[in-house]
C-alpha positions as CSV (number, residue, x, y, z in Angstrom):
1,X,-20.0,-49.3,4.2
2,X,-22.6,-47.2,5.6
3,X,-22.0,-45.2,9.2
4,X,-23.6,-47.6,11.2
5,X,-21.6,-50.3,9.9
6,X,-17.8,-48.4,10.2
7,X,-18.7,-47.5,14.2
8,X,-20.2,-50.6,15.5
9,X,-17.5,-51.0,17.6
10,X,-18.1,-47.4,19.3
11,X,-22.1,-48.3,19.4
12,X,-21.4,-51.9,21.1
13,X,-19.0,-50.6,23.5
14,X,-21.0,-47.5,24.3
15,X,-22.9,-48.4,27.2
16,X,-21.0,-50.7,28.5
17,X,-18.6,-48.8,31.3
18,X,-19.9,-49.5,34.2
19,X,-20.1,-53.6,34.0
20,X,-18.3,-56.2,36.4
21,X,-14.6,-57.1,35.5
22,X,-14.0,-60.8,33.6
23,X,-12.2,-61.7,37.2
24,X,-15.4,-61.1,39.0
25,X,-18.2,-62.9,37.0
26,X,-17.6,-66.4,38.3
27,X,-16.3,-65.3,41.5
28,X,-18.8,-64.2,44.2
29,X,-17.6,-61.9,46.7
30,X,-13.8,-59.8,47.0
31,X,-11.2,-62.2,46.0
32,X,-7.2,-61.7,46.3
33,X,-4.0,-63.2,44.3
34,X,-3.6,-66.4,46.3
35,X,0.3,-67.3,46.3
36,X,0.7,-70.9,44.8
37,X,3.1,-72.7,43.0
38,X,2.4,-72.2,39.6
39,X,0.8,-75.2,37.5
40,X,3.2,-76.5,34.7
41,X,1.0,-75.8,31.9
42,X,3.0,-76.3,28.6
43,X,0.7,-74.0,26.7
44,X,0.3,-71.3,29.1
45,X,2.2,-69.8,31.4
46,X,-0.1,-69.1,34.9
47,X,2.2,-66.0,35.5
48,X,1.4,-64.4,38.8
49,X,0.5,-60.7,37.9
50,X,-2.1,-61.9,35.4
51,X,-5.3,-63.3,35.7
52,X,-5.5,-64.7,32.4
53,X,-3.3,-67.9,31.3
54,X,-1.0,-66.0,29.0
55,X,-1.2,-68.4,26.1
56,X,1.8,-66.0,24.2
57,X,3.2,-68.9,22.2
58,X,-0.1,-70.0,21.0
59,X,-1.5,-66.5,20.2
60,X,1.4,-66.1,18.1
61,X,0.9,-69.1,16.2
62,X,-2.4,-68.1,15.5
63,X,-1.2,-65.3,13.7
64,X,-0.6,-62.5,16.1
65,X,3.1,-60.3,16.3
66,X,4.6,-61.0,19.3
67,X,5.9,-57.5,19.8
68,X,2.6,-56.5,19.4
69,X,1.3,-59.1,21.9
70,X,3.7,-57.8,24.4
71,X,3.4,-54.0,23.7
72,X,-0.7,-54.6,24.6
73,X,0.5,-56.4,28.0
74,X,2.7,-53.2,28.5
75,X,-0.2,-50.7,28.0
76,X,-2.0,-52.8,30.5
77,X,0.6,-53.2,32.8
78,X,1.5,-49.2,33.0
79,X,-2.3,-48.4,33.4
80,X,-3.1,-46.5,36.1
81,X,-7.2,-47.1,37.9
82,X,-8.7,-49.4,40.3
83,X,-8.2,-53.3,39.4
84,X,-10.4,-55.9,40.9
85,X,-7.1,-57.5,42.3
86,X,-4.1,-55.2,42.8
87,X,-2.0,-57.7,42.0
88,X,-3.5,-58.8,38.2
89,X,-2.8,-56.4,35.9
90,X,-5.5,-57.4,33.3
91,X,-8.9,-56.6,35.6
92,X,-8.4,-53.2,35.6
93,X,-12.3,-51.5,36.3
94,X,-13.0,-49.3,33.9
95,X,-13.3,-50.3,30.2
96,X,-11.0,-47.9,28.5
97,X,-7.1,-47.4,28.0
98,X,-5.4,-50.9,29.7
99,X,-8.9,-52.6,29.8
100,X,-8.3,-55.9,28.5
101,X,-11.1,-55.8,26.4
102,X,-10.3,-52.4,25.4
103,X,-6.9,-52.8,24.1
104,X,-7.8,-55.8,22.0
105,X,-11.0,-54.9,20.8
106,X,-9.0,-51.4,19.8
107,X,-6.9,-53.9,17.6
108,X,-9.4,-55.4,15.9
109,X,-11.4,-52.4,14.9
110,X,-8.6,-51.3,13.4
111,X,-7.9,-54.6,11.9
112,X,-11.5,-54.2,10.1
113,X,-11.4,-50.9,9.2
114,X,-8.3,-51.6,7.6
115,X,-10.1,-54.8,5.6
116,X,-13.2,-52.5,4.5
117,X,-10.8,-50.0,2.8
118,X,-8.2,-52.8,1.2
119,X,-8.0,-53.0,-2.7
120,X,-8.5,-56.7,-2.9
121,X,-10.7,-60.0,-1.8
122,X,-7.3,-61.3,-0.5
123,X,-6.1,-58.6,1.5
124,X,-9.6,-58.0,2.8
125,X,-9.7,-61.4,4.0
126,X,-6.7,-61.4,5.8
127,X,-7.5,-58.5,8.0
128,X,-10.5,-59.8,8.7
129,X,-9.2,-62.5,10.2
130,X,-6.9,-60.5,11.7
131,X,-10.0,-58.2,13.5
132,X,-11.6,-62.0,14.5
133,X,-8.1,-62.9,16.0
134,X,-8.2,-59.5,18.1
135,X,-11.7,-59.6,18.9
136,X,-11.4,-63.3,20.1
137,X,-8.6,-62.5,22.3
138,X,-10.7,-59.4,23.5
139,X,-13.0,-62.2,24.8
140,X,-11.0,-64.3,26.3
141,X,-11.5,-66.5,28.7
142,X,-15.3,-66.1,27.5
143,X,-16.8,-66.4,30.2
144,X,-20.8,-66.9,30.3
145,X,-21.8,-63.5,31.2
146,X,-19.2,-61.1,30.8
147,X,-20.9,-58.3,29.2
148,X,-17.6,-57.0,27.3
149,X,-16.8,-60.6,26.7
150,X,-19.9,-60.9,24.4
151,X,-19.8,-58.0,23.0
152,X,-16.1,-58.6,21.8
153,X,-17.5,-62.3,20.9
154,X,-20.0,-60.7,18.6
155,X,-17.6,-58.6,16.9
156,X,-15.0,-62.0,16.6
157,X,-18.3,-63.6,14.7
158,X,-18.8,-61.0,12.4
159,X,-15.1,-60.7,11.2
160,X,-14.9,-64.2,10.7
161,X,-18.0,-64.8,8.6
162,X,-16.9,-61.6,6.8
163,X,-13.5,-63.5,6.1
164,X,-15.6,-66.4,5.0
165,X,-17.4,-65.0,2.4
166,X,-14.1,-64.2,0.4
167,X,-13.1,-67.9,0.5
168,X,-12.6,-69.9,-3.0
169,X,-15.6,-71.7,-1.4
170,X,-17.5,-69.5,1.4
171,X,-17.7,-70.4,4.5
172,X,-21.0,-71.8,5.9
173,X,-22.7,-71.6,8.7
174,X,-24.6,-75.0,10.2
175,X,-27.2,-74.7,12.6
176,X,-28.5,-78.1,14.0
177,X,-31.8,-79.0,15.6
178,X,-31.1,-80.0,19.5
179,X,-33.7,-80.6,22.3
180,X,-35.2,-77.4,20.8
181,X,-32.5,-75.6,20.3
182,X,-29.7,-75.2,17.7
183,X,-25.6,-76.0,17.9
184,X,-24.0,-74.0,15.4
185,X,-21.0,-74.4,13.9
186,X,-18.6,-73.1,10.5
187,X,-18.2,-75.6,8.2
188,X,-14.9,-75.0,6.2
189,X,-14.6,-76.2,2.7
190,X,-11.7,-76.9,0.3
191,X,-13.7,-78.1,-2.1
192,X,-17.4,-77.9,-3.3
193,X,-17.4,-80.1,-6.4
194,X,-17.3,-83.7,-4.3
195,X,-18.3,-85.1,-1.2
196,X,-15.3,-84.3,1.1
197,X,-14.3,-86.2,4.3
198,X,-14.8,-84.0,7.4
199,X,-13.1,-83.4,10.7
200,X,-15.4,-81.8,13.9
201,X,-13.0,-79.6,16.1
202,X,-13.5,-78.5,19.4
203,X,-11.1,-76.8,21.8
204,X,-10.6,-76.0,25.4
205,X,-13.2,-74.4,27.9
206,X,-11.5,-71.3,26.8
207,X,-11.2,-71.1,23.2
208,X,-14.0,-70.1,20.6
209,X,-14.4,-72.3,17.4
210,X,-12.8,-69.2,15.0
211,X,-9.5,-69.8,16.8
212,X,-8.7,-72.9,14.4
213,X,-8.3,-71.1,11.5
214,X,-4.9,-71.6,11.4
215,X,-5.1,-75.3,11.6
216,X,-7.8,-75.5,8.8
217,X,-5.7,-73.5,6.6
218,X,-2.3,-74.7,7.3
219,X,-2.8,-78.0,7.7
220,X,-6.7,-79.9,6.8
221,X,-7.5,-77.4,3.7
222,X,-4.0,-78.2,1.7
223,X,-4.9,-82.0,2.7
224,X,-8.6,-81.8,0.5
225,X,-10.6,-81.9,4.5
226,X,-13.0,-80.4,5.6
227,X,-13.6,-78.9,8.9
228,X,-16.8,-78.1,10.9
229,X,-16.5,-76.4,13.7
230,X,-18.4,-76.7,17.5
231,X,-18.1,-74.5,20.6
232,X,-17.8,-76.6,23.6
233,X,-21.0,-76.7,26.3
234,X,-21.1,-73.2,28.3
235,X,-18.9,-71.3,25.5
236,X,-19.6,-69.3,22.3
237,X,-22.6,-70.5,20.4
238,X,-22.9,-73.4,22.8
239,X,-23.3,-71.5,26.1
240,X,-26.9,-71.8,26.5
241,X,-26.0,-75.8,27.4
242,X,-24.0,-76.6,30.5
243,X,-21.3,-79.2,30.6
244,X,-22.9,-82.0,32.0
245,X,-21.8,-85.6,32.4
246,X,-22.3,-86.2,28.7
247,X,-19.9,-84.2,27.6
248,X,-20.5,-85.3,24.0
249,X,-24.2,-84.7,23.3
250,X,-23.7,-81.6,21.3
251,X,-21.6,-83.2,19.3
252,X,-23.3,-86.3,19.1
253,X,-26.1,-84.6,17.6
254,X,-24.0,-83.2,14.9
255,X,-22.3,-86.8,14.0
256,X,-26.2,-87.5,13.3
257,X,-26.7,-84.7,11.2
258,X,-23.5,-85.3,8.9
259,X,-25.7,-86.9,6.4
260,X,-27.7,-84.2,5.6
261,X,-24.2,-82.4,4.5
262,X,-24.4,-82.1,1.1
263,X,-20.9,-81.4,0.9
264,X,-19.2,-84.0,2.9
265,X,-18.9,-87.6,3.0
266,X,-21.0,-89.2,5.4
267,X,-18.4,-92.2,5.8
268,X,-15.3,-90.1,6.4
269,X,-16.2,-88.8,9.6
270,X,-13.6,-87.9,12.7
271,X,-13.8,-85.6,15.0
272,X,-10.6,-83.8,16.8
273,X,-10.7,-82.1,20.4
274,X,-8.0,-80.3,22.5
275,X,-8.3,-80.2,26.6
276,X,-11.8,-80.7,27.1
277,X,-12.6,-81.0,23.6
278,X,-10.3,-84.4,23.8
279,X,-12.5,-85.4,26.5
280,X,-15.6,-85.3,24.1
281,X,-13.2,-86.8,21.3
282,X,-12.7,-90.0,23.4
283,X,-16.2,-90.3,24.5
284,X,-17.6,-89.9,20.9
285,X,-14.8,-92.8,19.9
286,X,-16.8,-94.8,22.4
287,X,-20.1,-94.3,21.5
288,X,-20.3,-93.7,18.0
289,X,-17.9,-96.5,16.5
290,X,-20.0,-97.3,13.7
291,X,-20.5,-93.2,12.6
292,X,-17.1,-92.2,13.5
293,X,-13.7,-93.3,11.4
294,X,-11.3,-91.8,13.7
295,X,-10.3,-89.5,16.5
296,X,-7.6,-86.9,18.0
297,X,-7.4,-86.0,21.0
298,X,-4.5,-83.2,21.9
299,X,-3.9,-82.8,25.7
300,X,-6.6,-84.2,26.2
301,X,-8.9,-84.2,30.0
302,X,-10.2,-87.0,30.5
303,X,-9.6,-88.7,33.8
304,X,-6.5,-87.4,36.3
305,X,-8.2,-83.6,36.4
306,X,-11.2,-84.8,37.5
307,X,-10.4,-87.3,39.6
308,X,-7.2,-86.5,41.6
309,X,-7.9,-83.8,44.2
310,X,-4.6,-82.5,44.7
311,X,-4.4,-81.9,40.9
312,X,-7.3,-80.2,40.6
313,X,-6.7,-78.0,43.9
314,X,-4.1,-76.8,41.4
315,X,-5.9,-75.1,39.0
316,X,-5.3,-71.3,38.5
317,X,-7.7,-68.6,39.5
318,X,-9.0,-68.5,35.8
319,X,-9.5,-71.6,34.4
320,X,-11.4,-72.6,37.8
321,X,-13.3,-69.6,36.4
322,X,-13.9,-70.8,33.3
323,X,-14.7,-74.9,34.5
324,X,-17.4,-73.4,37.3
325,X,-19.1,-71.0,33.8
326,X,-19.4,-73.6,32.0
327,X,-20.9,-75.4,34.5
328,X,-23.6,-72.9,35.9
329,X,-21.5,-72.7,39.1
330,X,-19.2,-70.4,40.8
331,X,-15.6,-71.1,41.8
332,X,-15.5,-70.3,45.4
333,X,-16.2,-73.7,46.9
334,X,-13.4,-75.4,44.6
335,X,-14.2,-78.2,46.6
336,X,-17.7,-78.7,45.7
337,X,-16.9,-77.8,41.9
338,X,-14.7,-80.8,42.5
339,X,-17.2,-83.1,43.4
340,X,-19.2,-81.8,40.9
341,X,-16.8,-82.4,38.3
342,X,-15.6,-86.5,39.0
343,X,-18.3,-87.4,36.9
344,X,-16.5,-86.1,33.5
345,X,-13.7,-88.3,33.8
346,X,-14.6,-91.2,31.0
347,X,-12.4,-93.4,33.8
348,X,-15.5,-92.7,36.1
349,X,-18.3,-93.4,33.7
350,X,-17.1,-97.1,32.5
351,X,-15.5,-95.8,29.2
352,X,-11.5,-95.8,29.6
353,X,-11.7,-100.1,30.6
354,X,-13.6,-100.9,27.5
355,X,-11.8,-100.6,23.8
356,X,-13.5,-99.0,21.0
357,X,-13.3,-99.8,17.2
358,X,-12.2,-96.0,16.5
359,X,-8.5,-95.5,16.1
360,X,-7.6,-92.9,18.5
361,X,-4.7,-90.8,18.7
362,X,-3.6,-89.3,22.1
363,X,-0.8,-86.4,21.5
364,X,0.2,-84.2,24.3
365,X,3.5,-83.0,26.4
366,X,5.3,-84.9,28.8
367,X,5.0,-82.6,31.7
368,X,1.5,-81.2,31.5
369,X,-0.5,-80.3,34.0
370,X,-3.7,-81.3,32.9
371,X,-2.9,-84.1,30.3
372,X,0.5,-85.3,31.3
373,X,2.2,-88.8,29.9
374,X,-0.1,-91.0,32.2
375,X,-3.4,-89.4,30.5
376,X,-2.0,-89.4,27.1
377,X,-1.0,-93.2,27.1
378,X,-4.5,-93.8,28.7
379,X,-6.4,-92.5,26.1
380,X,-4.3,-93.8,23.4
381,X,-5.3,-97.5,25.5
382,X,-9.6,-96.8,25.1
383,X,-9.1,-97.7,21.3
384,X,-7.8,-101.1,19.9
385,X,-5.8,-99.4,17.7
386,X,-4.8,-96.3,19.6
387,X,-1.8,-94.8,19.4
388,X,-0.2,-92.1,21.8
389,X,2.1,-89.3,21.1
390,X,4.5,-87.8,23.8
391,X,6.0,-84.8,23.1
392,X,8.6,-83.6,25.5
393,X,10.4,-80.9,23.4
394,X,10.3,-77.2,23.4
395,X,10.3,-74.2,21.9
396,X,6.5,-74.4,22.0
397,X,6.1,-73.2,18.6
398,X,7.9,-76.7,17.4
399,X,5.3,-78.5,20.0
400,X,2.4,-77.1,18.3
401,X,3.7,-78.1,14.7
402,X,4.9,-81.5,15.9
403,X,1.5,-82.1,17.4
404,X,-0.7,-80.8,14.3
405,X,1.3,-82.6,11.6
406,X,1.2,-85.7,13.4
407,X,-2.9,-85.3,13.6
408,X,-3.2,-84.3,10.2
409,X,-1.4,-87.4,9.0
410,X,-3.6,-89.7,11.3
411,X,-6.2,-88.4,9.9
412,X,-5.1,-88.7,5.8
413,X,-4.5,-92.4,7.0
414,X,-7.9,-93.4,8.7
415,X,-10.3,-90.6,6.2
């Protein structure tokens, strides 16, 4: 590897000191640690001296030590400098020692120096995806211009298509003609020798599409499908488009563009969303019953969010953040983002009172704040044969593995 190559880390972080905090790019004006009682989310604890939902449980799924997930919080927590809010530890000014960008992004370049010197493919690959993992989380929440945040995201990219290229089959990368534009995506691959039946996966407002890595390897490769990626509207490779009403176009146009996939089957089509994404994963059930074959959506949000105030007055400091980015808004009227948002809920636009074709499976956790029972019996009730999943059980490590099974069987069944 040549000198440039070893230090881009150094080079992208550089110039980048003096740059507004994550806290402060959707937020307009001096804002302060509001007392509230905390949201029940299942998959991430809204602790009070973080701005960032502190998604521990799921981090560590994803492959990430929890000692070393709580030894970063530490170094943040003992840092001493200005913070945009004295009372979050994690929007510390300065980018440098207790940064939150800093002190993952110092993972991750360690992560990729230590794939660039390994002695094999395999062991290359894994700390690749370790450096993507770090560098992701360096992002995180991802917010449409963060400075640090892209910069990390452009780091996450590169270790992952690194990773990719030491696959039995290397990953590709998909980018699809839209209004002008492109949506890209990483189509995974078990398999290049036959057409294979594909799943499209989308996350939250505040994931990236490298974070289901896991779940491609752990649970859709071993099962012979494949899995194409998309970033939600606002996010990653998709934040030149804001969340709109149709939730589902960017995703729509890549349904259309599944038959010029040489590698997949054309008639084994699903598509799988968590939070938001299970918003889009309902909607395309709707509207596409003739291209799609089947649908997942995990904790999904696709009505009660939107359209019960009190709920949404809720919402912690960041992911009112991250709904306002990917919106083109800020988060200081919460009540006009409110407004704003009643038109995502699928209840609101006609599609939750009739039933589609699709078979649609609706998994999520009893008491969660933004999908709880209500929603997930709801959405299992759009399809005719739906079918709704309600977890109530922790350790959350069992939740996740419960949840993921369960959709990788649905999906065997109806692909």
């Amino acid at each position: 590897m040549t000198d440039l190559q070893s230090n881009l880390t150094e080079q992208l972080f550089s110039a980048v000191h003096h740059v507004p905090e994550t806290s402060t790019i959707s937020y307009a004006g001096r804002r302060t640690a509001v007392p509230q009682e905390p949201a029940p989310f299942v998959d991430g604890a809204d602790l009070p001296a973080f701005y960032r939902l502190q998604k521990r449980a799921l981090w560590h799924w994803q492959g990430i030590d929890s000692i070393e997930i709580e030894a970063t919080l530490a170094r943040m927590a003992m840092a001493t400098g200005r913070r945009s809010v004295d009372a979050w530890l994690d929007t510390l000014v300065e980018y440098g020692p207790g940064h939150w960008v800093f002190e993952w992004s110092q993972l991750g370049a360690a992560a990729q120096q230590q794939a660039r010197q390994a002695s094999g493919q395999h062991q290359a690959q894994q700390h690749f995806l370790a450096a993507a993992r770090y560098f992701s989380l360096a992002s995180y929440p991802h917010l449409k211009g963060d400075r640090l945040a892209l910069q990390a995201q452009l780091l996450a990219n590169q270790a992952y298509r690194e990773a990719g290229r030491l696959l039995p089959v290397p990953l590709k990368e998909l980018r699809i003609p839209f209004n002008g534009k492109e949506v890209q995506g990483y189509l995974h691959l078990p398999a290049a020798d036959r057409p294979l039946p594909l799943v499209i996966v989308s996350g939250s407002l505040d994931s990236l599409q490298l974070d289901f890595w896991h779940f491609y390897h752990r649970f859709l490769a071993p099962a012979g499908i494949a899995m194409l990626t998309v970033d939600m509207p606002g996010i990653g490779y998709s934040s030149h488009w804001p969340l709109v009403q149709d939730s589902s176009r960017l995703h729509q146009a890549v349904l259309h563009y599944v038959p010029n996939i040489p590698w997949v089957d054309e008639r084994r089509v699903a598509m799988l969303g968590v939070r938001m994404g299970g918003n889009v994963a309902a909607r395309l059930a709707s509207l596409e019953p003739f291209r799609l074959r089947a649908a997942v959506s995990i904790a999904g949000a696709a009505n009660l969010f939107f359209s019960e105030q009190e709920r949404f007055m809720r919402a912690p400091a960041m992911l009112r953040d991250s709904v306002a980015n990917r919106l083109g808004m800020i988060s200081n009227d919460w009540n006009s983002v409110f407004h704003h948002c009643r038109g995502l809920s699928l209840k609101a636009q006609g599609l939750m009172a009739r039933k589609t074709s699709v078979p649609l499976l609706s998994i999520g956790h009893r008491h969660d704040f933004l999908c709880p029972e209500q929603e997930i019996q709801a959405l299992a009730g759009i399809s005719r044969s739906g079918q709704a999943q309600v977890l109530d059980k922790l350790p959350l490590l069992d939740v996740y593995e419960t949840a993921l099974t369960r959709a990788r069987d649905w999906l065997l069944d109806h692909l």
